[in-house]
C-alpha positions as CSV (number, residue, x, y, z in Angstrom):
1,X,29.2,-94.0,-38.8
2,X,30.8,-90.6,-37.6
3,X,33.6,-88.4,-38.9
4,X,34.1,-87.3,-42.3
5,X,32.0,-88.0,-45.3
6,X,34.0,-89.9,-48.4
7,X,32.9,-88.3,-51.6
8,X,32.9,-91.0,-54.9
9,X,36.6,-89.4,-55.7
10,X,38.5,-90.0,-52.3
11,X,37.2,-93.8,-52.2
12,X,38.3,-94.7,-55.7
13,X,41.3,-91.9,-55.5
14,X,40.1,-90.5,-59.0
15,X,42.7,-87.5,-58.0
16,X,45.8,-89.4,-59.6
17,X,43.9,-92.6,-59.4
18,X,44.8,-95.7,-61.3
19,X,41.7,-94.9,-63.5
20,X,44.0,-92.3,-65.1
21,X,46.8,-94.2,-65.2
22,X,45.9,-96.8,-67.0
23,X,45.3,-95.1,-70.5
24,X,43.6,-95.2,-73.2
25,X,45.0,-98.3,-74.8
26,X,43.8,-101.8,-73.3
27,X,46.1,-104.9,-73.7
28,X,43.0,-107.5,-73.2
29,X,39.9,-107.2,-73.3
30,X,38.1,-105.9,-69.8
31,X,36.1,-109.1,-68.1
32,X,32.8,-107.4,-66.9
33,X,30.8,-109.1,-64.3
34,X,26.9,-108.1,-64.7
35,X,24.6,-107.8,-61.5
36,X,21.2,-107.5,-63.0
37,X,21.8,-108.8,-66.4
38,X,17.7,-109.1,-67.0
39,X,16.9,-105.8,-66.3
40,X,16.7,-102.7,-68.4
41,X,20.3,-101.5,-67.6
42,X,21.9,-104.5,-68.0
43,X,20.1,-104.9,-71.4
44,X,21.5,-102.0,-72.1
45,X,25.3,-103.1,-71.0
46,X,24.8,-105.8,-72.7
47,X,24.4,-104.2,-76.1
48,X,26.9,-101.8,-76.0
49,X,29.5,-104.9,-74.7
50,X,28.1,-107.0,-77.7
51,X,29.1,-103.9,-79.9
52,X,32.7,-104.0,-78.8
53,X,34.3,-107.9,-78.5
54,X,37.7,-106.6,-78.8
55,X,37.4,-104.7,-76.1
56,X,34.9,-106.4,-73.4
57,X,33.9,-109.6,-72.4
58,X,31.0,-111.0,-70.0
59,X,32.2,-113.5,-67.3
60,X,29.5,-113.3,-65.1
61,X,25.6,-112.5,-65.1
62,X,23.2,-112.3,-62.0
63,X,19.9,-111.9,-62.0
64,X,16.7,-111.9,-59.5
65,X,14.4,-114.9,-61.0
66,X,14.2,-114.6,-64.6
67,X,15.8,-117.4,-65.8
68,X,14.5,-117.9,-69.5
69,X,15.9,-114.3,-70.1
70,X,18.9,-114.9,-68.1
71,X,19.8,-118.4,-70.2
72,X,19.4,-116.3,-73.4
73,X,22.0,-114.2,-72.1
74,X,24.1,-117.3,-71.1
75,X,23.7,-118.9,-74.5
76,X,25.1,-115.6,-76.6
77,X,27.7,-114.0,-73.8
78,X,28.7,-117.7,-72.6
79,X,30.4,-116.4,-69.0
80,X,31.8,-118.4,-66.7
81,X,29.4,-117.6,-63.7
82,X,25.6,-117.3,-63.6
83,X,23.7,-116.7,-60.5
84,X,20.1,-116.3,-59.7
85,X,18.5,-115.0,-56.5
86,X,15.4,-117.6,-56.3
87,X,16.7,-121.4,-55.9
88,X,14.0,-122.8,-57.8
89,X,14.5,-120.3,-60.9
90,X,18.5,-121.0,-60.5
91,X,17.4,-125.1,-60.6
92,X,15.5,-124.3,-64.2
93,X,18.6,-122.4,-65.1
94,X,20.9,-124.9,-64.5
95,X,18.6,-127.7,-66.3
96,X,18.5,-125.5,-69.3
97,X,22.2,-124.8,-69.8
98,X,23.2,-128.4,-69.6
99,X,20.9,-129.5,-72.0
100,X,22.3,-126.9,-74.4
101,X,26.0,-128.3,-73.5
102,X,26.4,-124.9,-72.1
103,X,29.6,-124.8,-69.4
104,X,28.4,-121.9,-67.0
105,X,28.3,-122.6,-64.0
106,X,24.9,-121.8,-61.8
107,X,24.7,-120.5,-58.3
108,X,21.7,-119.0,-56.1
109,X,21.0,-116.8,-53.5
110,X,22.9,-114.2,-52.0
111,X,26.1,-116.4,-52.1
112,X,25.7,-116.7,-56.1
113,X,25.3,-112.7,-56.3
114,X,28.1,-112.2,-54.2
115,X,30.4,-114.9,-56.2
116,X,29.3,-112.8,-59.5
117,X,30.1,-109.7,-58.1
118,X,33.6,-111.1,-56.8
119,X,34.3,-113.4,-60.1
120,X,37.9,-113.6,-59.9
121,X,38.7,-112.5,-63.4
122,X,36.5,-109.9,-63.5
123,X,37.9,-105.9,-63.4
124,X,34.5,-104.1,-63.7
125,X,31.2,-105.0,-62.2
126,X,27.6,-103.5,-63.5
127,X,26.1,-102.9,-59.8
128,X,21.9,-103.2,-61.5
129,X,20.0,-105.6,-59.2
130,X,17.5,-103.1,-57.8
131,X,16.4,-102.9,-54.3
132,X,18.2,-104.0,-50.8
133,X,18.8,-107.7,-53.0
134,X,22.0,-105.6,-54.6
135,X,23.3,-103.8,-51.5
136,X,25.6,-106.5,-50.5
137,X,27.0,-108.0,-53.2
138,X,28.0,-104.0,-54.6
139,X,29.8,-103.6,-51.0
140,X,31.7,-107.5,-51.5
141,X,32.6,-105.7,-54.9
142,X,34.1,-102.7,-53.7
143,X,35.7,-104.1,-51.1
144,X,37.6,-106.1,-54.1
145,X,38.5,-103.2,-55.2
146,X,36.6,-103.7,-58.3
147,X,35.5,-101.1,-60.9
148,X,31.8,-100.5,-60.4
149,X,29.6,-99.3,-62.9
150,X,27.0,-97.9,-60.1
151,X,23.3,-98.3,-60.5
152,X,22.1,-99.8,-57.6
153,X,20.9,-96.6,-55.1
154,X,20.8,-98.7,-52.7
155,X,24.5,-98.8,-52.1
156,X,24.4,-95.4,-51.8
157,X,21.1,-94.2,-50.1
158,X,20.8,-97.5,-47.9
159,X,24.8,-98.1,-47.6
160,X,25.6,-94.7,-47.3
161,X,28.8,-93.7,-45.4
162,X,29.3,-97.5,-45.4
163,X,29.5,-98.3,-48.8
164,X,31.5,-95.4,-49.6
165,X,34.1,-96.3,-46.3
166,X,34.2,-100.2,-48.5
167,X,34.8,-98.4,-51.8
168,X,37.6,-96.8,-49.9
169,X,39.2,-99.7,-47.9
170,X,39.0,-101.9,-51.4
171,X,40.5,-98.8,-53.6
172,X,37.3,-99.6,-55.6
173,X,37.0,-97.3,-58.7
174,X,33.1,-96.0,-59.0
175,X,31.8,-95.0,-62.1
176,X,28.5,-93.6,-61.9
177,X,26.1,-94.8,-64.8
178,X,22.6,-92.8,-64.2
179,X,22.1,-90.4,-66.3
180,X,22.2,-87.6,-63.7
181,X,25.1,-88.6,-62.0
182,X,27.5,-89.5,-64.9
183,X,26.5,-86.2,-66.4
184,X,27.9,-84.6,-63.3
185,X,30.6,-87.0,-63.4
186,X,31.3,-85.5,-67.4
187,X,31.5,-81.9,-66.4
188,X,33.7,-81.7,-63.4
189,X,37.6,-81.7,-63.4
190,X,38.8,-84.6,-64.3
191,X,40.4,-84.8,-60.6
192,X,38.1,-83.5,-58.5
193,X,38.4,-84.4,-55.1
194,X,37.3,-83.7,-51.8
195,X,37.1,-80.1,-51.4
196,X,34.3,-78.8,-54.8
197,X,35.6,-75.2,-53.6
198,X,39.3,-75.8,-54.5
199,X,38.1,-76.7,-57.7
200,X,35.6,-73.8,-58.3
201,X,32.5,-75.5,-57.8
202,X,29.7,-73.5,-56.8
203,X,26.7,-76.5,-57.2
204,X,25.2,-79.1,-58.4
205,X,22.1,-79.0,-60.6
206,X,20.2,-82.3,-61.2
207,X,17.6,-82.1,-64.3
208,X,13.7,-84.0,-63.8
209,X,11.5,-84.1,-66.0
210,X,8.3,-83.6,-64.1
211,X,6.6,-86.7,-65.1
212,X,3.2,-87.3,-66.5
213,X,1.6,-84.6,-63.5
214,X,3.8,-81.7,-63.9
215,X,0.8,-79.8,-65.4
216,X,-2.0,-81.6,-63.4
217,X,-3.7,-79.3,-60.9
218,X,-2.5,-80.0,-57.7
219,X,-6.2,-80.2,-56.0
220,X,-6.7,-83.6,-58.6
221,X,-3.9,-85.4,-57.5
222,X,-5.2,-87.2,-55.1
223,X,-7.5,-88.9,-57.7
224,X,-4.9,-89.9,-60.2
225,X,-4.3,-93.6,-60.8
226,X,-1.6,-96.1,-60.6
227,X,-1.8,-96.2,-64.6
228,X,-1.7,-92.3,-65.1
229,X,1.3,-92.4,-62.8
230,X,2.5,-95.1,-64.8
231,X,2.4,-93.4,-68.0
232,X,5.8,-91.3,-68.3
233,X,5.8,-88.6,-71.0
234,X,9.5,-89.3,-72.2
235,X,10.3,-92.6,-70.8
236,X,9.2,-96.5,-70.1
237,X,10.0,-97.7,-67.3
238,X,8.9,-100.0,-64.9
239,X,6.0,-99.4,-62.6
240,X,7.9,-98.3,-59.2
241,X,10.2,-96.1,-60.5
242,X,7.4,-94.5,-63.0
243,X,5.6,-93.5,-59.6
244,X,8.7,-92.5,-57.9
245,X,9.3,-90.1,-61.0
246,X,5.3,-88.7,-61.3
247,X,5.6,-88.2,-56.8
248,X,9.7,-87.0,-58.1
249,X,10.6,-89.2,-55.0
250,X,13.3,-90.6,-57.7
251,X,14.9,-86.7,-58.0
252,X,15.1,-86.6,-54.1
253,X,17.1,-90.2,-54.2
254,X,19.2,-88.7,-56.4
255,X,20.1,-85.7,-54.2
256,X,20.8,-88.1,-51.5
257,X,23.3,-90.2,-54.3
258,X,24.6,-86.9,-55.5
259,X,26.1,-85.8,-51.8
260,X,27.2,-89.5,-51.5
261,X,29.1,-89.4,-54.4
262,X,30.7,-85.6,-55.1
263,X,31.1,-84.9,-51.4
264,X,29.5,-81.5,-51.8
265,X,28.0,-79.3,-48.6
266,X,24.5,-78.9,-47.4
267,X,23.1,-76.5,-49.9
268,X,24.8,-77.3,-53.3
269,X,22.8,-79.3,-54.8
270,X,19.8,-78.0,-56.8
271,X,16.9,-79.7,-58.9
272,X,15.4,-77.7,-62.0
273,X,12.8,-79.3,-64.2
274,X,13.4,-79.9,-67.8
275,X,10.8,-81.3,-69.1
276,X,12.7,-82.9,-72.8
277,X,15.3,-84.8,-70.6
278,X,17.7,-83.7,-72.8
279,X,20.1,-81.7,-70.7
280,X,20.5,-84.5,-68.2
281,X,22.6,-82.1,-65.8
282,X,24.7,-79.7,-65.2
283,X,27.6,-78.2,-62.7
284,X,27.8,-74.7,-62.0
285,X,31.6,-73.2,-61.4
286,X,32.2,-69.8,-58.6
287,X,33.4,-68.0,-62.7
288,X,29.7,-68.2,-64.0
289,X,30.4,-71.2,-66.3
290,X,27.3,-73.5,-66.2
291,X,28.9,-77.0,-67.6
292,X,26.2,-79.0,-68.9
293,X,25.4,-83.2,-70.5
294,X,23.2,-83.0,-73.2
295,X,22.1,-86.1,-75.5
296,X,19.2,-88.4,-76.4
297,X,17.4,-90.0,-73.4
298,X,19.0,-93.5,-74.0
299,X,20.7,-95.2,-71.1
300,X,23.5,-96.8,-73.3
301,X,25.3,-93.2,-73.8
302,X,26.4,-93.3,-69.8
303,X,27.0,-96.7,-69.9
304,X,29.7,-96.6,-72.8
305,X,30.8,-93.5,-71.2
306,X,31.8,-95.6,-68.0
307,X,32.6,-99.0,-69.6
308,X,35.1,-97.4,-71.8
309,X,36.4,-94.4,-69.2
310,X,38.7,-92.3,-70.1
311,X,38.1,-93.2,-73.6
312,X,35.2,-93.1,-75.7
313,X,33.3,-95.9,-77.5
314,X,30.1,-95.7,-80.2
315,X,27.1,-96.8,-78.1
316,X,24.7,-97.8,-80.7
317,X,23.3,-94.1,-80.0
318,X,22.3,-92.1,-83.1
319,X,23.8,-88.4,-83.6
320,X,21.8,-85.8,-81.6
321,X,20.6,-83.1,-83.7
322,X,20.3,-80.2,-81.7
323,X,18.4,-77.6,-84.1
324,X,15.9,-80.7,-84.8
325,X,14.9,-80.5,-81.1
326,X,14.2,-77.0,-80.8
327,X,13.3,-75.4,-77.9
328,X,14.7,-76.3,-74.1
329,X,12.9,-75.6,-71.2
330,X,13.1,-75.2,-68.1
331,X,11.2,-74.6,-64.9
332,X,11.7,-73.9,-60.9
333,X,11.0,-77.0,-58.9
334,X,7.5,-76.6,-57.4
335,X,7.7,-78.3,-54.1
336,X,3.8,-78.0,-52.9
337,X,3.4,-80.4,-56.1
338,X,6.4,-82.6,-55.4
339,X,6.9,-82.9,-51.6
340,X,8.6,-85.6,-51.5
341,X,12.0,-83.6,-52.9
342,X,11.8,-81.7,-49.7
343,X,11.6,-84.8,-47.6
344,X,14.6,-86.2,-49.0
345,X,16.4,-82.9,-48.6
346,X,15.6,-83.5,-44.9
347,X,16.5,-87.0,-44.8
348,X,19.7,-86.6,-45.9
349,X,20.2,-83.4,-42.9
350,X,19.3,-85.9,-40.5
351,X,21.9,-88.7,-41.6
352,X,22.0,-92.1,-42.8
353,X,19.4,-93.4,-41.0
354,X,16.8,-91.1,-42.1
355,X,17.8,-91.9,-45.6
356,X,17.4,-95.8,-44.9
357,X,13.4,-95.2,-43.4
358,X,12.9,-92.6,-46.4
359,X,13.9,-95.6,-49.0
360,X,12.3,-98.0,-47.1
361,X,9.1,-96.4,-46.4
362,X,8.5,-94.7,-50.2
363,X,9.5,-98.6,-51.1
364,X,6.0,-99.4,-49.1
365,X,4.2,-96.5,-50.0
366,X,4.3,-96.8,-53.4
367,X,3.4,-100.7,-53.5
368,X,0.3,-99.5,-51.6
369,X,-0.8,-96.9,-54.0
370,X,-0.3,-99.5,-56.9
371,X,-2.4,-102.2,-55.7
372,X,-4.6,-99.3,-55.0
373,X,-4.8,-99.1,-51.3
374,X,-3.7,-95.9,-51.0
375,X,-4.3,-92.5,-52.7
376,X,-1.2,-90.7,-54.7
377,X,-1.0,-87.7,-52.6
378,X,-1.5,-90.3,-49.5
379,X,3.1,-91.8,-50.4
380,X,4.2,-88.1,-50.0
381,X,2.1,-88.2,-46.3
382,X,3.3,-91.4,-45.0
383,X,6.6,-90.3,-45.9
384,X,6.2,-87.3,-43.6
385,X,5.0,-89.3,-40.8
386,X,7.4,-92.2,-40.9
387,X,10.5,-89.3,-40.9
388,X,8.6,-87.4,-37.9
389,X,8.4,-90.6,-35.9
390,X,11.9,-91.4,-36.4
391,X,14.2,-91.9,-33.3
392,X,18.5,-91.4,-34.1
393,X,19.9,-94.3,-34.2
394,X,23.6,-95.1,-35.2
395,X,24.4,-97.3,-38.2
396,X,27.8,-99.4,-38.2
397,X,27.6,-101.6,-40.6
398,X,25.4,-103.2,-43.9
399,X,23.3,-105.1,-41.4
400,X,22.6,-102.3,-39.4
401,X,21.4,-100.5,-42.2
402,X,19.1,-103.7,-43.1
403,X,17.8,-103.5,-39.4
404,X,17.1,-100.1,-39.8
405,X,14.8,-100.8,-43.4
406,X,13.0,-103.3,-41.6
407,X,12.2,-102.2,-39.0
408,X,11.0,-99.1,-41.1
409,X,8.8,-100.9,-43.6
410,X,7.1,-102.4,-40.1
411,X,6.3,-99.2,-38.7
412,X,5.0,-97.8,-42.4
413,X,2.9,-101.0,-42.8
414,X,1.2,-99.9,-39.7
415,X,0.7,-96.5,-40.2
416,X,-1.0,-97.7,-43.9
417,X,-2.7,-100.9,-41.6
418,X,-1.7,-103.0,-44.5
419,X,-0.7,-106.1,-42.3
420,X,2.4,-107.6,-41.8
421,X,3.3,-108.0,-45.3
């Protein structure tokens, strides 16, 4: 798409938006409709929402294939709606429930995601079904106009300029729920818009932790192995984003994200490495103020923070004892060990297409080194080569952007010769 980029606060109109306006004070509870109720983030939602009955409700779950977990869920939250990617795991849904006399209704496929993430009753949505299954049912939900809690990447590093132009056509409110972002979120003005420099913004800084090789030689990383990679110092996770975080490919998605969302120029956003995760970012002002989000690595803290915004809400989080910690640290961003930072810095130069083959291709890459086809150092490479290769091509619309992921995954599959996959 051409023209202007729409930062996260001009599509949801968070300067003076109805966000603000509605207060602190709710007259029924909020109906929340959960994409990716299975899933570490929606387990997560899911316990802070069970915390708080007077003030939330579930009226809808979604979920990829797993159906035992997801008619757990249905038994306890008892929503409306449930959906499930895979027919045959929405089928063993559906036989389950009615044998418990449970009255949810079961859908599947991508017209079940996409009535969860439009449930009529429903005024917030948890966007959590990872990869390009969530892309279109997030769009359906902000052209709603829904409240989106935003997890899905995809809607921002696939969707791009088109997701955000949906988010501002619906009036959709996005609340960003990864840590990084809805630290940022935390320390800017409360209405920020457009223009970071009207509101003294100097940069972004996005904390990473380094991962489990930030002290690894660089000379032995082509050796190290899919469980090494796996093996996260401060965090479990599953396997593809615990490689994404040791190659820090998941940092340089969350530059791309960053832009997308605050609307701020080429340059302003910076990534430091922290290795404690405990300052999960910060926003740097033109006065010399360094705002900064500091708290326990636990997911539910952003997640109450944007079910409950503007208020606040108990998470289930302990207290954070700062002097108990001790010592922060941090560290410049070594980019001959984490190359793939600098490729996504690129990507996001060269525009929404480059961003769609970056995703698409790391998506690959990373497979390949985990059924050990590939060598660690060997993602980083095939990301270069894929983005050198690339030809501009303009992208219109959500299918375009699909076209463009395919056809990308294609191309990386042959440079790997894995086979058609």
């Amino acid at each position: 798409m051409g023209g202007r980029r729409l930062s996260m606060f001009e599509a949801t109109g968070m300067n003076g938006s109805r966000m603000e306006q509605a207060g602190s004070t709710l007259s029924r509870p909020r109906t929340v409709a959960v994409l990716g109720a299975t899933g570490s983030v929606g387990g997560s939602t899911l316990d802070v929402i069970a915390r708080h009955p007077d003030r939330f409700r579930v009226g809808a779950v979604a979920a990829r294939s797993n159906w035992q977990k997801l008619r757990d869920i249905c038994v306890r939250f008892q929503p409306e709606l449930a959906a499930v990617l895979e027919e045959d795991a929405a089928l063993r849904l559906d036989r389950a429930l009615r044998a418990s006399a449970s009255r949810t209704e079961v859908m599947s496929g991508p017209a079940g995601l996409a009535a969860v993430a439009t449930f009529a009753d429903a005024d917030t949505v948890l966007a959590a079904i990872v990869g390009a299954a969530g892309l279109h049912p997030t769009t359906a939900a902000a052209r709603m106009g829904r409240r989106i809690l935003l997890a899905n990447k995809e809607a921002l590093v696939v969707g791009g300029e088109i997701f955000m132009a949906a988010a501002a056509a619906g009036n959709a409110t996005l609340l960003p729920i990864d840590s990084e972002h809805n630290a940022i979120f935390q320390c800017l003005p409360p209405r920020y818009a457009r223009n970071p420099r009207d509101f003294g913004v100097r940069r972004l800084v996005l904390t990473a932790s380094g991962g489990p090789f930030r002290n690894r030689a660089v000379a032995d990383l082509g050796s190290v192995t899919p469980e090494e990679a796996c093996n996260h110092p401060n965090w479990v996770m599953g396997p593809k984003i615990s490689v994404d975080s040791a190659t820090m490919m998941n940092k340089g998605l969350e530059v791309i994200e960053a832009q997308r969302l605050f609307g701020v120029p080429d340059g302003a956003i910076d990534v430091i490495v922290h290795p404690q995760s405990i300052v999960h970012s910060l926003v740097e002002y033109v006065d010399g103020s360094v705002l900064a989000q500091l708290g326990h690595p636990d997911m539910r803290t952003p997640i109450a923070q944007a079910l409950a915004y503007p208020d606040r809400i108990d998470a289930g989080v302990p207290p954070f004892d700062l002097a108990a910690r001790g010592a922060l640290q941090f560290e410049t961003l070594d980019h001959e060990r984490f190359p793939c930072v600098r490729l996504a810095y690129d990507a996001l130069r060269s525009g929404d297409y480059a961003t769609v083959a970056l995703n698409a291709a790391n998506e690959v890459a990373v497979a390949a080194f985990l059924e050990r086809r590939i060598a660690f150092t060997d993602i980083a490479r095939t990301l270069s080569a894929v983005l050198d290769a690339l030809s501009p091509v303009a992208l219109s619309s959500i299918e375009d952007a699909m076209q463009c992921d395919e056809r990308t995954r294609r191309e990386t599959r042959a440079i790997l010769r894995l086979g058609a996959g």
